[in-house]
C-alpha positions as CSV (number, residue, x, y, z in Angstrom):
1,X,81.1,-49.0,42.1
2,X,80.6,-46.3,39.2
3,X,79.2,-47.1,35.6
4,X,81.0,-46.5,33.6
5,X,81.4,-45.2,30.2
6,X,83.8,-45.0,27.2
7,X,84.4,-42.9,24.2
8,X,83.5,-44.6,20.8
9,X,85.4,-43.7,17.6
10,X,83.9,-44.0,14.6
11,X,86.8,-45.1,11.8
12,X,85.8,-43.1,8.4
13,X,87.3,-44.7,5.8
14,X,86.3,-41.9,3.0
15,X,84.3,-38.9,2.7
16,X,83.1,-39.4,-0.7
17,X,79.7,-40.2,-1.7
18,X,77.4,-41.6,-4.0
19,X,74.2,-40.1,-2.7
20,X,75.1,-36.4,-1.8
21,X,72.4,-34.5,-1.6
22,X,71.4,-35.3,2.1
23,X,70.7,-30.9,3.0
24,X,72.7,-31.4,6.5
25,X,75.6,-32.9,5.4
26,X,78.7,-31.1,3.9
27,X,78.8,-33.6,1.1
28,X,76.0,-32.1,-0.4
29,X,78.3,-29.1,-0.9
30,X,80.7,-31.0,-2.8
31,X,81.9,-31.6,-6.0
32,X,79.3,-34.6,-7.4
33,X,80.3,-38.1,-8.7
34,X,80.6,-38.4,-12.1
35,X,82.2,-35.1,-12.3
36,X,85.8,-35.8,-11.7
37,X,85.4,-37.5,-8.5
38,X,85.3,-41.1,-8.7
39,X,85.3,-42.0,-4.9
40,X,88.4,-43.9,-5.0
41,X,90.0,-40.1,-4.7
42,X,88.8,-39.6,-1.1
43,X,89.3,-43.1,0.3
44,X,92.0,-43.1,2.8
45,X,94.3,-45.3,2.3
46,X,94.4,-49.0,4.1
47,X,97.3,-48.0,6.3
48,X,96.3,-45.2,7.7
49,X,92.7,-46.8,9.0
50,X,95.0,-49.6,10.2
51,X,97.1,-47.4,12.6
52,X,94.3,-45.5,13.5
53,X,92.9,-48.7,14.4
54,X,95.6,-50.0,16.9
55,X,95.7,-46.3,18.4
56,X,92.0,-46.8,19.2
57,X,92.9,-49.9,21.2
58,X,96.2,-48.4,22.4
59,X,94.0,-45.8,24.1
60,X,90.9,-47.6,25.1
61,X,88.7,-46.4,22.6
62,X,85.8,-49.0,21.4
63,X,84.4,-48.8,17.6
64,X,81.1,-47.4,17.4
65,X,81.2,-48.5,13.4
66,X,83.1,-48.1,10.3
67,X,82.0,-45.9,7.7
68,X,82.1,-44.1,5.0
69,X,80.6,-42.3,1.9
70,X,78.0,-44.8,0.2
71,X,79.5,-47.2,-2.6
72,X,82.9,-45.8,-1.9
73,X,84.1,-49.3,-2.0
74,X,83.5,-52.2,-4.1
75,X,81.9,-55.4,-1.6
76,X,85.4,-57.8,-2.2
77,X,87.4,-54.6,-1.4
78,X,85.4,-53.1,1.7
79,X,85.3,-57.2,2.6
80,X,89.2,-57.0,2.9
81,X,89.8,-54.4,4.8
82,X,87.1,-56.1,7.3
83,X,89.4,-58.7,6.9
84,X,92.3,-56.7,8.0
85,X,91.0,-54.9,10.3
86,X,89.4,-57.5,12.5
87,X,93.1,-59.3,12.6
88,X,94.1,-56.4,14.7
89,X,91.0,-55.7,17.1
90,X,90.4,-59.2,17.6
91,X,86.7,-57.6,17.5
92,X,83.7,-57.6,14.7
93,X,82.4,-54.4,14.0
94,X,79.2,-52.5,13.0
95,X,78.9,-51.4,9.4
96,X,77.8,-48.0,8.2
97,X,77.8,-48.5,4.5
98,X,74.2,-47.8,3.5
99,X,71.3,-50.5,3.0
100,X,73.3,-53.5,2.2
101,X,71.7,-56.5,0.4
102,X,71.7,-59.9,1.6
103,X,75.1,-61.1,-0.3
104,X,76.5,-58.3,0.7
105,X,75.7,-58.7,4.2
106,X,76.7,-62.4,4.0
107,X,80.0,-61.3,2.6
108,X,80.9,-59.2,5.7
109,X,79.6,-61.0,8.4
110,X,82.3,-63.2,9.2
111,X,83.8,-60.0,10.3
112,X,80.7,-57.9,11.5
113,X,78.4,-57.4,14.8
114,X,75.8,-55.5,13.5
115,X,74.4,-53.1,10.6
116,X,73.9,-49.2,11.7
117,X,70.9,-48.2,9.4
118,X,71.6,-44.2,9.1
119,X,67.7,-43.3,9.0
120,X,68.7,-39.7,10.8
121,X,65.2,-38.7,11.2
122,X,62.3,-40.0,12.1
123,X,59.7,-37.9,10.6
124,X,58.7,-39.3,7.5
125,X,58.1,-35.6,6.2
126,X,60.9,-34.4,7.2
127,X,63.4,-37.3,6.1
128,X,61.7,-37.0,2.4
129,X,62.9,-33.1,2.4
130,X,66.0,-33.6,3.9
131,X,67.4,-36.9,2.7
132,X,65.7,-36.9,-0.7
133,X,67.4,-39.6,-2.1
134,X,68.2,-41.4,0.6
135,X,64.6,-43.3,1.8
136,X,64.2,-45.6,4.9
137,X,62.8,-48.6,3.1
138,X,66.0,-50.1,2.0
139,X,66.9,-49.5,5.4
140,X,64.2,-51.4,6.5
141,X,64.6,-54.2,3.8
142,X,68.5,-54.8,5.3
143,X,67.3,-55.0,8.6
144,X,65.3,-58.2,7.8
145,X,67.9,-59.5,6.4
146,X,69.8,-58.9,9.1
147,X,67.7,-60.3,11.8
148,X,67.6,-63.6,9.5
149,X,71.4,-63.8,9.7
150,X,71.9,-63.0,13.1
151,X,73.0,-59.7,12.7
152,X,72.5,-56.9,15.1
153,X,70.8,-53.8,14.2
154,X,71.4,-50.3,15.2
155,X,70.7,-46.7,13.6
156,X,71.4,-42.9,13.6
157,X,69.1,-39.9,14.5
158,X,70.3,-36.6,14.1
159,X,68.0,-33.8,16.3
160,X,67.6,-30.6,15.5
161,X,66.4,-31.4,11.7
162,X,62.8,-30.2,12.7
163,X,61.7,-32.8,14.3
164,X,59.9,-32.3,17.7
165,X,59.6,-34.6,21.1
166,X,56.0,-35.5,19.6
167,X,57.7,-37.4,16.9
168,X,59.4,-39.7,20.0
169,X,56.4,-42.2,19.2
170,X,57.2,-42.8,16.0
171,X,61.0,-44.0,16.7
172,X,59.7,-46.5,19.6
173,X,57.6,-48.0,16.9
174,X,60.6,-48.3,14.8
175,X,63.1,-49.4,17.4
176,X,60.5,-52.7,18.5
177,X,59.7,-53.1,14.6
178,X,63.2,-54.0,13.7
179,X,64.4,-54.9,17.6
180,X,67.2,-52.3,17.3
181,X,70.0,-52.3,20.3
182,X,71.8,-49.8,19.9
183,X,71.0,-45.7,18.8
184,X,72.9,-43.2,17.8
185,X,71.8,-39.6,19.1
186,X,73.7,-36.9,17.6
187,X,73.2,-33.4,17.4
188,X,73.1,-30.8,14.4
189,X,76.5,-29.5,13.5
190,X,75.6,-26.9,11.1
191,X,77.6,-27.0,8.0
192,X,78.5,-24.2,5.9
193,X,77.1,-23.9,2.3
194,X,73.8,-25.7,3.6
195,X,70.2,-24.9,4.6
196,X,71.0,-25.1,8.2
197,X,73.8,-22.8,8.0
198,X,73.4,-20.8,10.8
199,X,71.3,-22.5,12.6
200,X,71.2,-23.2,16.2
201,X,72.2,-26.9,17.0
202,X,69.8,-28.6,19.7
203,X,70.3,-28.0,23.1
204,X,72.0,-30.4,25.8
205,X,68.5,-30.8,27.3
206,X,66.7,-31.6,23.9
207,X,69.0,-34.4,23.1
208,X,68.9,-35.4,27.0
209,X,65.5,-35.6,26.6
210,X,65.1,-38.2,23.3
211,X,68.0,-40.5,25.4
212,X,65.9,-40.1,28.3
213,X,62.8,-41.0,27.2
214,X,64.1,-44.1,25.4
215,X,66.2,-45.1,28.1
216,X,62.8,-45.1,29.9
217,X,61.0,-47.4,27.7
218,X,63.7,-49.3,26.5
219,X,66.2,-49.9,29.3
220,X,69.3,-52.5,27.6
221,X,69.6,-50.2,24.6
222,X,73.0,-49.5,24.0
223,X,72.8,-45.7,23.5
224,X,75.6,-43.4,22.3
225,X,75.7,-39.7,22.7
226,X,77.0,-37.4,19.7
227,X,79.1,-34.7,20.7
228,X,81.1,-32.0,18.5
229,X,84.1,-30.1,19.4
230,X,81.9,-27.0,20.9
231,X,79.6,-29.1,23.1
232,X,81.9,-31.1,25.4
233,X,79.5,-29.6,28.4
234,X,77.0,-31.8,27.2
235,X,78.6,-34.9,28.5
236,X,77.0,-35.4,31.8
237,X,73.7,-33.8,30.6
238,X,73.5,-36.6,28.2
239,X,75.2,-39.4,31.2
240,X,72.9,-38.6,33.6
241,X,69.8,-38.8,30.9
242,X,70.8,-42.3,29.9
243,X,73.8,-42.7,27.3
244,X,76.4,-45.4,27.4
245,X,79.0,-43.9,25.6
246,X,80.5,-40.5,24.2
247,X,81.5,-40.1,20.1
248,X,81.6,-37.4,17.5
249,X,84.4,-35.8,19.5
250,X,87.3,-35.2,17.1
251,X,89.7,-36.6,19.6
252,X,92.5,-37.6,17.5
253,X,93.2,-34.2,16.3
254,X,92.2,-32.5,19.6
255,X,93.5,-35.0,21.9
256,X,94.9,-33.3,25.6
257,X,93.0,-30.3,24.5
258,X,91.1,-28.5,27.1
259,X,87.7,-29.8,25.7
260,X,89.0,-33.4,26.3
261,X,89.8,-32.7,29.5
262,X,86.3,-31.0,30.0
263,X,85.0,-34.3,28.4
264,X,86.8,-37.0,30.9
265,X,85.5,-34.0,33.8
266,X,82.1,-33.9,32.5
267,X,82.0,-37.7,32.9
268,X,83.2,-38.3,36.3
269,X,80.7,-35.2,37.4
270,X,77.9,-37.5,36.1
271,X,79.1,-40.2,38.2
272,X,80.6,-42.6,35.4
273,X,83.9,-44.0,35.2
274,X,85.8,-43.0,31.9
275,X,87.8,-46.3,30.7
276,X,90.4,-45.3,28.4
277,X,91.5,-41.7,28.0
278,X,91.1,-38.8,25.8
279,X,94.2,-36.7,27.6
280,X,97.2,-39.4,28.8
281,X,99.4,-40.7,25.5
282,X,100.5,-44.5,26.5
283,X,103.8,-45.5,26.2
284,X,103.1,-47.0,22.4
285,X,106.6,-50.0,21.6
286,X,105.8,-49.0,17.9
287,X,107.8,-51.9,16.5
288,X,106.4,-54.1,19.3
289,X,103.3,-53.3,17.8
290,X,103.8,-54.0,13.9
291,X,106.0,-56.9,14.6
292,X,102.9,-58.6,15.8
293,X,100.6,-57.9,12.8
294,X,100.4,-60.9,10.5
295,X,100.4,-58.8,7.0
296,X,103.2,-58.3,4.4
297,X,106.7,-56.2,5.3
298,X,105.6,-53.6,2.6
299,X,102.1,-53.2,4.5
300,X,103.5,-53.0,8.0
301,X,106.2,-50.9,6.8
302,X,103.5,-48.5,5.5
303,X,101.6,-48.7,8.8
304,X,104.9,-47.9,11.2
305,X,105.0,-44.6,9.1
306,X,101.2,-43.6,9.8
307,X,101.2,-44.6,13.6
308,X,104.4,-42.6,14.0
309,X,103.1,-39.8,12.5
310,X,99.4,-40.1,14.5
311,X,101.9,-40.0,17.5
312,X,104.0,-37.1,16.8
313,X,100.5,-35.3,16.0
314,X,99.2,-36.4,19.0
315,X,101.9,-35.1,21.4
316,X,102.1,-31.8,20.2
């Protein structure tokens, strides 16, 4: 029988944030808080994360996390739409929020698997240059609170910051330090307006290479491959190396395309068996659907509109 594997959508519930000034990231190239933009501004609205939601399940899709720009939500508020949320998956999910504190993490967990510590990079050197205000330790502070609560704990790397395959020993040290189960590898998407604009994003046997090597050493992570709309080729590269699962892929806008075809391909070429689909719309009974959510008339009315319109997007 074939292993299988699964794409894992990440739901983003804004793109504003607090910090901004991480040099990858296209946040650092906009407009800063406290100048007009109070986060509340990008937050997508509770509806539209809620149909996203039930598409993801719809289509087979498992949530790698739920994220968002840092402090983009107060705790009561983000705690609700946990809430919500989890009434339709039937799931808990991991959080991407930032270092949470221990109330914080106690307020979510009735609701939550794990915390995702977004660390990025591994190299102390090169995580002080490029995530200046955004330092490990608090990372490292939530994840013992974590562990005292139960939670899981999982984290990000992005290659191609500068780090090298000599730096693979400090991220096993990290990994048994905090007894993470699941990483993140994702690749550079170089983003206009920042310092790796025009750079060359890793290559599909770099980042085979990291999820091989920890596969190797630590063989029940739970490890996710990152790939972007121009790297679908990756996918059995990165199957056959080790990874679990496939994300990054914008697949709601580019669902059917060729690339998600090349994806579902890539998959069955590394000898995995894709649950779910990134090419076949299901028949979705939209009033079937919101006549089973337990919320008010004025939210589910608000949430038929949004799936409707995901569809018609979708079938284009």
């Amino acid at each position: 029988m074939a292993k299988k594997t699964c794409f894992e959508r990440a739901i983003f519930f804004s793109w504003y944030c607090s910090i901004g000034d991480c040099k990858y990231c296209y946040m650092s190239t906009q407009q800063k808080p406290g100048n007009g933009n109070n986060g509340k501004i990008a937050r997508r609205t509770t509806e539209s994360l809620l149909a996203e939601l039930i598409l993801c399940k719809k289509l087979g899709w498992k949530i790698g996390f739920v994220s968002g720009g840092h402090n983009a939500y107060k705790t009561e508020d983000f705690r609700e739409l946990l809430k919500k949320m989890k009434a339709i998956s039937g799931e808990k999910f991991w959080v991407n929020i930032g270092p949470l504190t221990r109330t914080e993490l106690l307020e979510f967990k009735p609701y939550t698997e794990g915390v995702v510590g977004s660390i990025e990079t591994i190299n102390p050197e090169i995580h002080d240059f490029v995530c200046p205000s955004k330092p490990v330790a608090p990372f490292e502070k939530m994840f013992v609170e974590a562990k005292k609560l139960g939670l899981k704990r999982a984290m990000t790397i992005i290659l191609g910051l500068g780090e090298t395959l000599d730096d693979y020993g400090i991220l096993s040290k990290f990994i048994r330090k905090h007894s993470i189960t699941k990483i993140h590898f994702y690749g550079l998407n170089p983003q206009k307006g920042t310092i790796f604009e025009g750079s060359k994003p890793p290559t599909a046997g770099y980042q085979a290479e990291w999820i091989r090597k920890t596969r190797k050493e630590f063989p029940k992570m739970d490890i996710q491959c990152g790939i972007w709309l121009d790297r679908p080729g990756y996918v059995s590269v990165l199957l056959k190396a080790g990874a679990d699962s496939i994300s990054k892929f914008p697949a709601l806008k580019r669902f059917g395309s060729k690339e998600a075809k090349m994806i579902e391909t890539e998959a069955k070429k590394a000898g995995r068996k894709f649950m779910g689909t990134l090419t076949k719309m299901p028949s979705i009974d939209v009033d079937k659907e919101i006549k089973k959510l337990k919320f008010d008339d004025e939210l589910k009315g608000m949430i038929k509109v949004k799936l409707e319109g995901y569809i018609r997007m979708m079938q284009r």
